[in-house]
Structures are given as structure tokens and as C-alpha cells.
C-alpha positions as CSV (number, residue, x, y, z in Angstrom):
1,X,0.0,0.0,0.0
2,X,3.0,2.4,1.0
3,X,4.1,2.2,-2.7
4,X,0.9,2.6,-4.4
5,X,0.4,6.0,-2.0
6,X,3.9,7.0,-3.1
7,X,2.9,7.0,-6.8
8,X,-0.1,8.3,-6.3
9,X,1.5,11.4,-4.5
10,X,4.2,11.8,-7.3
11,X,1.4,11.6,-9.8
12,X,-0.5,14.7,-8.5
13,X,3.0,16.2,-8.0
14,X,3.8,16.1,-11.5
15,X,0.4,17.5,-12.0
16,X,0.0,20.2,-10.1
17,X,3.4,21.5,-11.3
18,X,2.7,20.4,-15.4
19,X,-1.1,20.9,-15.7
20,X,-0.7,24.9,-15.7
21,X,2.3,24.5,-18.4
22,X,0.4,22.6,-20.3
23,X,-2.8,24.6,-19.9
24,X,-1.0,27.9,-21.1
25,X,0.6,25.7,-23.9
26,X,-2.9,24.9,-25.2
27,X,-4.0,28.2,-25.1
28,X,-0.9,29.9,-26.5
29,X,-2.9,28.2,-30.0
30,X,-6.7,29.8,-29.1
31,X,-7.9,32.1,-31.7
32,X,-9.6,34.0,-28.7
33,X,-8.2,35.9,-26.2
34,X,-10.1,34.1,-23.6
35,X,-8.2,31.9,-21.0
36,X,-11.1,29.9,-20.6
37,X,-13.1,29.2,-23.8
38,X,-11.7,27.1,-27.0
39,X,-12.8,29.1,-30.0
40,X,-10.2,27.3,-32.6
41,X,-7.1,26.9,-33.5
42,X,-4.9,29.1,-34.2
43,X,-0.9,30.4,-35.1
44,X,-2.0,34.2,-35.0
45,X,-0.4,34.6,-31.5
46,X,3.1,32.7,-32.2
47,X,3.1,35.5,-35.2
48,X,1.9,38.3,-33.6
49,X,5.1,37.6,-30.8
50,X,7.7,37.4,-33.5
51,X,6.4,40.8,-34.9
52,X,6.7,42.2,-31.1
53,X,9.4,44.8,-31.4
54,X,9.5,45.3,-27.6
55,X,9.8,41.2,-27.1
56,X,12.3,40.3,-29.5
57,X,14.4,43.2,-28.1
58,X,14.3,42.6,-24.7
59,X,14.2,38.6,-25.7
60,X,17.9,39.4,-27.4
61,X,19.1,41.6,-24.5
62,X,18.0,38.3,-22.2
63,X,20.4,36.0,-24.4
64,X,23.4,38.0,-24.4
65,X,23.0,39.0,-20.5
66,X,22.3,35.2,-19.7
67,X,25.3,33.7,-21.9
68,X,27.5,36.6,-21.2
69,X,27.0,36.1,-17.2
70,X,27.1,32.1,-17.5
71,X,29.9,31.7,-19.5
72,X,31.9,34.2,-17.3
73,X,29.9,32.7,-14.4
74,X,31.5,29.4,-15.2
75,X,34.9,29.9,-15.5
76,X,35.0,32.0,-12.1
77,X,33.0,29.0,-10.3
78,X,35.1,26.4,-11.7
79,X,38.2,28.3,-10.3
80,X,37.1,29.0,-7.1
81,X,35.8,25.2,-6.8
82,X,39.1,24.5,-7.3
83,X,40.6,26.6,-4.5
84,X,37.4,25.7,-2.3
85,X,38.8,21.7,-2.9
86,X,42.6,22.1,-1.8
87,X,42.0,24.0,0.9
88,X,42.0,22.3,5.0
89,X,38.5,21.9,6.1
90,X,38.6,24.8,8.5
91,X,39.0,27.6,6.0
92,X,37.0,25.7,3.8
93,X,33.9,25.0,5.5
94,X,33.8,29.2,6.3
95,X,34.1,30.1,2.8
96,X,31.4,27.2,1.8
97,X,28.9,29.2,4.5
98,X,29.5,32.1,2.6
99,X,29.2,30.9,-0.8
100,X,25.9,29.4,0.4
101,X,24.3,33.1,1.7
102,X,23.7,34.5,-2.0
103,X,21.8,31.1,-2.5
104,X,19.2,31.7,0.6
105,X,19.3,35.2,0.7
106,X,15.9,36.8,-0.5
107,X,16.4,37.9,-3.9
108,X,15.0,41.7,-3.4
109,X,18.0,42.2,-1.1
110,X,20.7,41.0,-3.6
111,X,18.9,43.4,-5.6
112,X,18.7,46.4,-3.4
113,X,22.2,45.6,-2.2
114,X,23.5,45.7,-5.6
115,X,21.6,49.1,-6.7
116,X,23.1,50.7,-4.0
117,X,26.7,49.3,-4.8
118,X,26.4,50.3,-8.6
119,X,24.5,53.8,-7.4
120,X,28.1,54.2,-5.4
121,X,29.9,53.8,-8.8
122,X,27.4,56.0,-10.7
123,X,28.3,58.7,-8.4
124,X,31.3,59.0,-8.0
125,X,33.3,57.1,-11.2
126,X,30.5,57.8,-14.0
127,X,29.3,54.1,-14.4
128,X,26.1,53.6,-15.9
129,X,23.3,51.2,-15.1
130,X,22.7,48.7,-18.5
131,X,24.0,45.7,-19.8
132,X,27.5,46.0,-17.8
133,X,25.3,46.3,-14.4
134,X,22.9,43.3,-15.1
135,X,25.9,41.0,-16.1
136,X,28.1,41.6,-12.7
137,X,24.3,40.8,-11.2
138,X,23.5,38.4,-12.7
139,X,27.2,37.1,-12.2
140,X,26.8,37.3,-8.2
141,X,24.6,34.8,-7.8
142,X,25.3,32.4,-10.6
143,X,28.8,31.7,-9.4
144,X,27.6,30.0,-6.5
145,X,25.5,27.5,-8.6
146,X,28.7,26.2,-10.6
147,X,30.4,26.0,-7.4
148,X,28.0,23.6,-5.8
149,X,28.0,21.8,-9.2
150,X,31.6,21.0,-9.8
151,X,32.8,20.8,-6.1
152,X,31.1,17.5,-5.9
153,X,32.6,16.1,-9.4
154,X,36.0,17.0,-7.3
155,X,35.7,14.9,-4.5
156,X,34.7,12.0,-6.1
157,X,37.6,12.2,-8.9
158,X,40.0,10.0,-8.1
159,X,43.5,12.0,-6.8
160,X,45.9,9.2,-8.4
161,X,44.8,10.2,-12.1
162,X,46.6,13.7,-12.2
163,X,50.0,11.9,-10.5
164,X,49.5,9.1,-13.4
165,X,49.3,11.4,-16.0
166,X,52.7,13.1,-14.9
167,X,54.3,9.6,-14.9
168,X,53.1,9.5,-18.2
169,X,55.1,12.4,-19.3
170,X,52.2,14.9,-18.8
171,X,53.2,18.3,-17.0
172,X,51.2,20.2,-14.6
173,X,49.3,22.3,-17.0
174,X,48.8,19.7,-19.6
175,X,47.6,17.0,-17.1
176,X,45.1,19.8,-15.7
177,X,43.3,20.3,-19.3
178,X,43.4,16.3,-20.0
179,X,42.6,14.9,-17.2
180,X,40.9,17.5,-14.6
181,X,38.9,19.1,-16.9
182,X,37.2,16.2,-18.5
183,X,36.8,14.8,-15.4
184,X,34.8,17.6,-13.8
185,X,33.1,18.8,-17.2
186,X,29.8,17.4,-16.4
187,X,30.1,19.3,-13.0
188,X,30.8,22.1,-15.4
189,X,28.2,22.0,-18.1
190,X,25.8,21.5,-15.3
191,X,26.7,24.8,-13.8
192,X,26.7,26.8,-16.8
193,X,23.0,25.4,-17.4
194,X,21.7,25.9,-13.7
195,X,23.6,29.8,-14.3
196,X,22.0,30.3,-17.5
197,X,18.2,29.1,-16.2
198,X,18.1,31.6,-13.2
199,X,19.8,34.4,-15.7
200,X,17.0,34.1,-17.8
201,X,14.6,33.6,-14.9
202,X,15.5,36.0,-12.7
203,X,12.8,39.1,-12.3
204,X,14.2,40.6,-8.9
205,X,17.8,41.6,-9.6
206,X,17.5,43.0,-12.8
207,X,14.5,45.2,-12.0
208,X,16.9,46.7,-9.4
209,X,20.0,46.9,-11.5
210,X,18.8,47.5,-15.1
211,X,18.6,51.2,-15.0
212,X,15.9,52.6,-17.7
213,X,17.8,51.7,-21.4
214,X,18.0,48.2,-21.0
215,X,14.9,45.6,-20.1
216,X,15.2,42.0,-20.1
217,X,12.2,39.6,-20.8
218,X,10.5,39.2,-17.3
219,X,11.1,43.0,-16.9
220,X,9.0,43.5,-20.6
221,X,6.1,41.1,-19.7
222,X,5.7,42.0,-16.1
223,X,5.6,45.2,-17.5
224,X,2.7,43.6,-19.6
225,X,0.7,42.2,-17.4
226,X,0.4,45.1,-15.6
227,X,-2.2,46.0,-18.3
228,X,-3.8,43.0,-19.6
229,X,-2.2,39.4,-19.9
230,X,-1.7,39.1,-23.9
231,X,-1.7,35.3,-25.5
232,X,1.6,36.3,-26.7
233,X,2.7,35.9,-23.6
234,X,1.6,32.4,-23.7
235,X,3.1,31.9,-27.2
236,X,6.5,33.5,-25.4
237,X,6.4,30.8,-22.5
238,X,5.5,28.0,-24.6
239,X,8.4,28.3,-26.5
240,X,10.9,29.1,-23.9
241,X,9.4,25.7,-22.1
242,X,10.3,24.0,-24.8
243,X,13.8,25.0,-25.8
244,X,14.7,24.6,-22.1
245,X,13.0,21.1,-22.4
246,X,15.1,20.2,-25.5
247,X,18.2,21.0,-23.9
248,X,17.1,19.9,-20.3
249,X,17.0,16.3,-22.4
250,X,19.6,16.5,-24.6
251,X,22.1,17.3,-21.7
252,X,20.4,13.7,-20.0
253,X,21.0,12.1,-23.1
254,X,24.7,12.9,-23.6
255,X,25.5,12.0,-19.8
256,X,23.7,9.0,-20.3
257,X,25.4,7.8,-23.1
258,X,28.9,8.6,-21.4
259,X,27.9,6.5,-18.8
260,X,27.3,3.6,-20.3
261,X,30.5,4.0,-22.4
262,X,32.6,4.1,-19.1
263,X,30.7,1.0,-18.0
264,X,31.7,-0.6,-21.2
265,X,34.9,0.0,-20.9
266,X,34.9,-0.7,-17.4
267,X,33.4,-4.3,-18.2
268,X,35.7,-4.7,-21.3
269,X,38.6,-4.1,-18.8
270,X,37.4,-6.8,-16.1
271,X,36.6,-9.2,-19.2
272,X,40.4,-8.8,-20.3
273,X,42.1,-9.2,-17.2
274,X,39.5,-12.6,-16.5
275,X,40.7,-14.2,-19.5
276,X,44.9,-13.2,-19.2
């Protein structure tokens, strides 16, 4: 009975968080307005979006904030995982307690916070609020997503690989980008993707810190909704759901497939040294 109860519950859990996705997906293709009556089908609103000056131009400024922040986001979380590994415990459980208070801190003061810090450099060095301001944002609270992604692929890495690959007539440097790197790359990858979801997510901060030229896409359509909810909205979500889907997927697929190549290879190994 306990199992039968557990499905049940992770069957109305799926629900309750897919039934509204899939709700706003069928009625991103009603030829009405309504959200609550079917009057046909239509592709009027997917058009309508693409033809939305203010969307596509805050839906490009998203993009380039989102991959500009990850990718830098990245390579400064991988580094300081890296530190965050060698170090003694001591000094390395305090800096893991602070890398965790941008991840429980309420988002509106990371904004506020932030608005005052770039206010400080408005005043007094001439920086401007834009796309400069929402990428060091949006930078502060990705890092600590790729940290808590790669630290994990470095404990369990075996410490003997980096010392075999020096035997082998591999320097330092060359043993890091052969042997760590590939190692922890799925640590990685899975940090850039968790940085580049909240990027494009993220409402809070870059209300605070976007100043007035530059509007990302939750800014735009809470903007929106402020006047009436628009089915290009649901067009909008739809298709964002679905490109994060696709790559969501394809990222399972990849690391799936690796898997089972090292457990080939791991069998293939066992199978030779059975039969010498």
C-alpha cells in the first residue's frame, strides 16, 4: 500500500506543477483571447510575438546577458571550486557558508544591495546602469551554482589520475586540461545550465540593476501584465518551455550515453584481465 500511496503522490505532484504549463501551452494556440473558452485553433499569437518589437528586443538583451553572465559565471566558479577543494577543512567550511548566503538570501536584497553598490559607482566614477550592471548581477549569484556543481565532481575524482598522468610524461598544465577538466566537465556544463536558467529567470535583480535603457524579458512582460495578460505571452512561454526542455533532455541524453561508455569500458577491462 505504502508504494501505491507514493505514486499516487508523485502523480498529482507532477500534475500540479505540469497541468498549468500545459494549460498555457494549449492556449498559446486559441484564436480568442479568452483563457477559458476554445474558439479554434490558431498560429496568429506565435506571429503576432515574433512581430513584437519590444519582445524580441528585450528577448535578445536576455540572451546576451544570460550567456555573457554564465559563460563568465562558469569559468569563475570552476576556479574557485578548485581553490574551495585544496584547501584544509577549516577555512574551507567558512568560505562554503558564505558561498551558500547569496543562495538563501531573498532575492530583493541582492537586488537592493546591488543598486546601491552600482549607485556608489554611478556617483562617483560615471558608471552607468545597462548591460555591464545586469551581467556583474546576474554574475553574483550564478557563481555560486557552478560551485555547488563542480565541487562534488571533485571529491569523487580519483587524486591518483593527475599523479598518473605526470608519470606518463604529462606536465602540470597539460595533465590539468586532459585529465581534470574532462573529469569535472559534467560538473561544469551542469553549472553553466543551472547559471543560464536563473539568468533568464531571474525578475528581482534585474528590475533593481537595469537602469531605464535596457529591459530583459520578465522586466517586458511583467511590464505587460500590468495591463492586460496578452496570448503572446503564452506563445512567449511556450516556447521558452520547450527550448529549455530540449536542452534539459539532450544534456540527459549525452550524460547518459557517457555513462554507459565508461561502463563498457569498465566491463571490457574486467573481461580482459579474467581471461589473461
Amino acid at each position: 500500500m505504502k508504494s501505491v500511496y507514493a505514486k499516487l503522490y508523485m502523480y498529482l505532484l507532477y500534475i500540479f506543477l505540469y497541468l498549468p504549463i500545459l494549460v498555457l501551452i494549449v492556449f498559446s494556440f486559441n484564436a480568442s483571447k479568452s483563457r477559458a473558452n476554445w474558439t479554434g485553433f490558431t498560429f496568429d499569437w506565435y506571429i503576432r510575438l515574433f512581430n513584437n518589437e519590444d519582445i524580441l528586443r528585450s528577448l535578445v538583451n536576455t540572451v546576451i546577458i544570460a550567456v555573457a553572465a554564465s559563460v563568465l559565471a562558469t569559468v569563475l566558479g570552476t576556479v574557485a571550486a578548485l581553490g574551495i577543494h585544496s584547501m584544509k577543512k577549516t577555512p574551507r567550511s567558512l568560505i562554503m557558508g558564505a558561498t551558500y548566503i547569496p543562495v538563501i538570501n531573498p532575492e530583493i536584497i541582492m537586488g537592493i544591495s546591488l543598486m546601491l553598490l552600482f549607485k556608489f559607482f554611478v556617483d562617483y566614477f560615471g558608471f552607468k546602469f545597462g548591460f555591464v550592471s545586469l551581467i556583474l548581477a546576474h554574475i553574483s549569484f550564478d557563481v555560486p551554482y557552478v560551485i555547488y556543481n563542480v565541487l562534488p565532481k571533485l571529491r569523487t575524482m580519483n587524486p591518483n589520475l593527475v599523479e598518473a598522468a605526470c608519470d606518463l610524461g604529462c606536465n602540470q598544465r597539460m595533465a590539468f586540461f586532459k585529465v581534470v577538466i574532462p573529469e569535472i566537465m559534467p560538473g561544469i556544463f551542469s553549472g553553466f545550465l543551472m547559471a543560464l536558467t536563473y539568468s533568464v529567470d531571474d525578475f528581482v535583480v534585474s528590475y533593481f540593476t537595469s537602469g531605464v535603457g535596457v529591459q530583459t524579458l520578465s522586466i517586458t512582460i511583467e511590464s505587460m501584465t500590468r495591463l492586460k495578460i496578452s496570448p503572446e505571452i503564452n506563445a512567449l512561454s511556450a516556447i521558452i518551455f520547450v527550448v529549455i526542455s530540449a536542452i534539459l533532455i539532450t544534456k540527459n541524453i549525452i550524460e547518459n550515453r557517457r555513462l554507459r561508455h565508461e561502463r563498457n569500458l569498465v566491463r571490457l577491462a574486467m573481461s580482459k584481465e579474467a581471461s589473461g
